[in-house]
DSSP file (Angstrom, degrees, kcal/mol; ACC not computed):
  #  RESIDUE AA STRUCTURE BP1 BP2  ACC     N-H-->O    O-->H-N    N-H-->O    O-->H-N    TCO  KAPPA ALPHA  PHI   PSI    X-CA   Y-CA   Z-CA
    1    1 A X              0   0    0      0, 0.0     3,-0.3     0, 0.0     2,-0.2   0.000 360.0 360.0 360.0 119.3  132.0   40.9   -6.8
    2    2 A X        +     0   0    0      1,-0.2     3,-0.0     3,-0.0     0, 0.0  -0.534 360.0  34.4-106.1-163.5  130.9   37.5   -7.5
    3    3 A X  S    S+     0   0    0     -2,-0.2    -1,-0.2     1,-0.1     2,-0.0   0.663  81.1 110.5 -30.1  92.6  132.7   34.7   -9.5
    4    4 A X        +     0   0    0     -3,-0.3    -1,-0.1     3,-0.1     0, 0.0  -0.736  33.0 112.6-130.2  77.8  136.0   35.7   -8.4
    5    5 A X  S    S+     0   0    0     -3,-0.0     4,-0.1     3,-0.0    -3,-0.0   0.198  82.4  48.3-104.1  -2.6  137.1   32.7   -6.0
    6    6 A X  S    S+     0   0    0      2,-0.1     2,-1.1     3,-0.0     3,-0.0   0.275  96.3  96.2-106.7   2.4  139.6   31.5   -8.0
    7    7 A X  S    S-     0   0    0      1,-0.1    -3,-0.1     2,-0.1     4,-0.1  -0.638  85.9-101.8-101.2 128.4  141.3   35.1   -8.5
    8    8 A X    >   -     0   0    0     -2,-1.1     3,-4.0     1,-0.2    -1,-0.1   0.039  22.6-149.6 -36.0  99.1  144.0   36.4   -6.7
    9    9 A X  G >  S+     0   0    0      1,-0.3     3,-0.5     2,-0.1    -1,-0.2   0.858  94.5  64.8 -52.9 -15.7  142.4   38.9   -4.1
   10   10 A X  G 3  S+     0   0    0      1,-0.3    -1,-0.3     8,-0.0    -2,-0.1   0.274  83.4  68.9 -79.5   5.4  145.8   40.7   -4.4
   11   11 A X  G <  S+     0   0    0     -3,-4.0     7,-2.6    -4,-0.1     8,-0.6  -0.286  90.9  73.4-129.4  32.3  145.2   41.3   -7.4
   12   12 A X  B <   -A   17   0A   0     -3,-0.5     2,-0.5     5,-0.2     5,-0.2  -0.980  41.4-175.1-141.3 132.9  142.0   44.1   -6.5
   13   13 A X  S    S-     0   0    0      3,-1.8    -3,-0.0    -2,-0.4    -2,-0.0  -0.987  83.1 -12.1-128.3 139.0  142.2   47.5   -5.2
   14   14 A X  S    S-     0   0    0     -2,-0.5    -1,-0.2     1,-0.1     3,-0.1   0.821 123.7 -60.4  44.1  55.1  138.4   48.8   -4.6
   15   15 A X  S    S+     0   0    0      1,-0.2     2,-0.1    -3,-0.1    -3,-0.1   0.612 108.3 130.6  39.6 107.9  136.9   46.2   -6.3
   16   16 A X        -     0   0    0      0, 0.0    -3,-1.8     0, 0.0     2,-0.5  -0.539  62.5-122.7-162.1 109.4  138.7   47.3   -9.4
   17   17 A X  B     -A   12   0A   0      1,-0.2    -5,-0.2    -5,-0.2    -3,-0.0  -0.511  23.6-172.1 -65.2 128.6  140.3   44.4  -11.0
   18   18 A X        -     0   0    0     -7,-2.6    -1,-0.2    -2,-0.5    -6,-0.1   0.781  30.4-173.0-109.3 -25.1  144.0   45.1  -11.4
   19   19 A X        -     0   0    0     -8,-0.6     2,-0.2   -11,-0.1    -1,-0.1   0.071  12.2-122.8  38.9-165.9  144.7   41.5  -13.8
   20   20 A X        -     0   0    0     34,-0.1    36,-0.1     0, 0.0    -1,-0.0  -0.947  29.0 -68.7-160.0 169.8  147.6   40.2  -14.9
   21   21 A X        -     0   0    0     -2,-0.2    34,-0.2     1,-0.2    33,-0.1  -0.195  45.0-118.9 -82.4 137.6  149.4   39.2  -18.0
   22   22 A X        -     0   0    0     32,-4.2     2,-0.3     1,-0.1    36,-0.2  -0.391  30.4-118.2 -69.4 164.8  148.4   36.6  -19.8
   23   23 A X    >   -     0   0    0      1,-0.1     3,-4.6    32,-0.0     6,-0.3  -0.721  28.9-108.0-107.0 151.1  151.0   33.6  -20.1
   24   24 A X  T 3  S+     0   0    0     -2,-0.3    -1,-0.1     1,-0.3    -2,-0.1   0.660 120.8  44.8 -54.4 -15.9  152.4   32.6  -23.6
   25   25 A X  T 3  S+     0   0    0      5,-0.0     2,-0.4     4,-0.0    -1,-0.3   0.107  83.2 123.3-115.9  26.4  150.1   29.1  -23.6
   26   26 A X  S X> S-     0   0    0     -3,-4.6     3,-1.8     1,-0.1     4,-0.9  -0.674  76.9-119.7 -91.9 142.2  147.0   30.9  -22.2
   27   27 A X  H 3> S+     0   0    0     -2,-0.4     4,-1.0     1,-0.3    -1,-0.1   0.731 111.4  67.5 -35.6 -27.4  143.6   30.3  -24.8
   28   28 A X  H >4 S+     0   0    0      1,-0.2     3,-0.8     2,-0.2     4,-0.5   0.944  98.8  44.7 -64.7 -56.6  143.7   34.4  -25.1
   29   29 A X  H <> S+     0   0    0     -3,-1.8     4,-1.4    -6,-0.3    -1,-0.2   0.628 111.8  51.2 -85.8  -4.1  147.0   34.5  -27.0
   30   30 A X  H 3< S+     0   0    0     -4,-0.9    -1,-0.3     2,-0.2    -2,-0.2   0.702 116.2  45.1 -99.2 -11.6  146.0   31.5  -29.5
   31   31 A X  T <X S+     0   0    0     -4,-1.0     4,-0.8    -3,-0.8    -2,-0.2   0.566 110.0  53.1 -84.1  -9.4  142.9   33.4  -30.3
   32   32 A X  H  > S+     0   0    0     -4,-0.5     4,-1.3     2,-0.2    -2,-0.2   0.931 106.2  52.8 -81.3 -54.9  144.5   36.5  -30.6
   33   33 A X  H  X S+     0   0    0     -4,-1.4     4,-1.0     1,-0.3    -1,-0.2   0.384 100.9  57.8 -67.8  -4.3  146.7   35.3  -32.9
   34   34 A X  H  4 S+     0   0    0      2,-0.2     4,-0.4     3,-0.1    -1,-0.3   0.815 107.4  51.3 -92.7 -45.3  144.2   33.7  -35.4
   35   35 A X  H >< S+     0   0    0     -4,-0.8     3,-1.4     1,-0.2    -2,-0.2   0.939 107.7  49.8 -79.8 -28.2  142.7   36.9  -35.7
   36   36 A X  H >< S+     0   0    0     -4,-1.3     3,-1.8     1,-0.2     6,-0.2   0.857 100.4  71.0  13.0 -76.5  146.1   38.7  -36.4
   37   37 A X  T 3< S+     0   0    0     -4,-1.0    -1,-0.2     1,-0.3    -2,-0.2   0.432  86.2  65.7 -53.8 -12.5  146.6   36.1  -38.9
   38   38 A X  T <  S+     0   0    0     -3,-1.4     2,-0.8    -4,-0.4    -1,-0.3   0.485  94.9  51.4 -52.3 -25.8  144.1   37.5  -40.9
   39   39 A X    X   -     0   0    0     -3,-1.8     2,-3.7    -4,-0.1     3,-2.2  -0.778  67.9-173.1-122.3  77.2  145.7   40.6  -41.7
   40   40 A X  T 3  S+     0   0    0     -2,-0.8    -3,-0.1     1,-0.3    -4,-0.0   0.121  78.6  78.1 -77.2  52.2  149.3   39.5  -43.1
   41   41 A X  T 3  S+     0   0    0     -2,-3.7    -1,-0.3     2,-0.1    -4,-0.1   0.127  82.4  64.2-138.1   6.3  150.2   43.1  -43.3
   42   42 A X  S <  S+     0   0    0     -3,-2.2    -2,-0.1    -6,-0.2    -5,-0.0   0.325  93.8  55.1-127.0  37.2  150.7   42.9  -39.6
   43   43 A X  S    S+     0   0    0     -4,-0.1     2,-0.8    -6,-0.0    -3,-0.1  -0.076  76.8 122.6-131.0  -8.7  153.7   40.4  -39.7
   44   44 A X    >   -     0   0    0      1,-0.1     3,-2.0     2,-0.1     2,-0.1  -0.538  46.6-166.5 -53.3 102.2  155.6   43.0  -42.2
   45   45 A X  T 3  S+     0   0    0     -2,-0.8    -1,-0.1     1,-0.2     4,-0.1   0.226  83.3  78.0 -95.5  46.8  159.0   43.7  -40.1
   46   46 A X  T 3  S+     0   0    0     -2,-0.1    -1,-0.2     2,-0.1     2,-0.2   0.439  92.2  74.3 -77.0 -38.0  159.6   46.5  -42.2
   47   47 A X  S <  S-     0   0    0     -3,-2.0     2,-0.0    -4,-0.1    -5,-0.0  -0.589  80.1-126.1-100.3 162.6  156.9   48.1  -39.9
   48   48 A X        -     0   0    0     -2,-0.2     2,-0.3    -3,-0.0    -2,-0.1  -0.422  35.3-160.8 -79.7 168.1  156.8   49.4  -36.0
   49   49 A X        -     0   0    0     -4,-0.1     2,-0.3     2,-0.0    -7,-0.0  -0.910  12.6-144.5-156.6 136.9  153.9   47.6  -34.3
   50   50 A X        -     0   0    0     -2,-0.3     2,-0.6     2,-0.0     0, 0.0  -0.713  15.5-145.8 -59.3 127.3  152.0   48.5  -30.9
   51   51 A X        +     0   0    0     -2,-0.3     2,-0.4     2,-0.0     7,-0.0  -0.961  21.5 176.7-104.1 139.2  150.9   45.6  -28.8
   52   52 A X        +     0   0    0     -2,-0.6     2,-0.3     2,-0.0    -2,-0.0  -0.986  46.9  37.8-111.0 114.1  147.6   46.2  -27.0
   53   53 A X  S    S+     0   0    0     -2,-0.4   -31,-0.0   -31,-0.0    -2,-0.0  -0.773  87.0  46.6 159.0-105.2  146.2   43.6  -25.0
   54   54 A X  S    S-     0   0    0     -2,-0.3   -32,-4.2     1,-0.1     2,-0.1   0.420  83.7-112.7 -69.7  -7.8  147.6   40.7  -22.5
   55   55 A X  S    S+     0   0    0    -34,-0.2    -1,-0.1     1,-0.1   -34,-0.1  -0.299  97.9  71.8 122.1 -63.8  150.0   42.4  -20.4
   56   56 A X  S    S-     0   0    0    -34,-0.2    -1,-0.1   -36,-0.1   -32,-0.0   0.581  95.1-116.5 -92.8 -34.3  152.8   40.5  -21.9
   57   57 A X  S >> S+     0   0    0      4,-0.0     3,-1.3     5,-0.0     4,-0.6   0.481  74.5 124.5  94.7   8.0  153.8   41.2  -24.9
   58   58 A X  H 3>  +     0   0    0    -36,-0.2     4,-1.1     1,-0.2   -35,-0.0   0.758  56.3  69.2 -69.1  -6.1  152.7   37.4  -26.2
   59   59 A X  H 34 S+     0   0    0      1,-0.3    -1,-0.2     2,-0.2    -8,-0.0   0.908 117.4  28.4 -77.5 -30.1  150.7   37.7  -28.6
   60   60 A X  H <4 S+     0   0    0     -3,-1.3    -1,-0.3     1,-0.1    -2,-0.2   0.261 113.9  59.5-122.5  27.0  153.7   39.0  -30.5
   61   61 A X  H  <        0   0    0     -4,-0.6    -2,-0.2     1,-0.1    -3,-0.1   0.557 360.0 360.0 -95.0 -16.7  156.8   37.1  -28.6
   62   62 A X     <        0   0    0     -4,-1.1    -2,-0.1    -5,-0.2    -1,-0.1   0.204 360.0 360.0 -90.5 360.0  155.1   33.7  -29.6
């Protein structure tokens, strides 16, 4: 596997990258959230909403 030397080897079983959650100030969740923002019909909270993505639930704790 190359450029992995900054990633947490504990974080691979069989070369299979396991990740980990993104953190509420990581670039992922401010990019996520612009495209979101697109759609204001997924900010109703009238409605249930899945999150799929970062681990964390940030995209929609933020």
């Amino acid at each position: 596997m190359s450029n992995t030397g900054r990633v947490d080897k504990t974080l691979f079983r069989d070369e299979h990258y396991l990740g980990k959650p993104a953190d509420d100030e990581d670039k992922i969740i401010s990019r996520r959230i612009k495209l979101i923002e697109r759609y204001p019909e997924f900010f109703n909270k009238t409605l249930s909403c899945i999150e799929v993505g970062c681990g964390s639930g940030a995209t929609i704790t933020r």
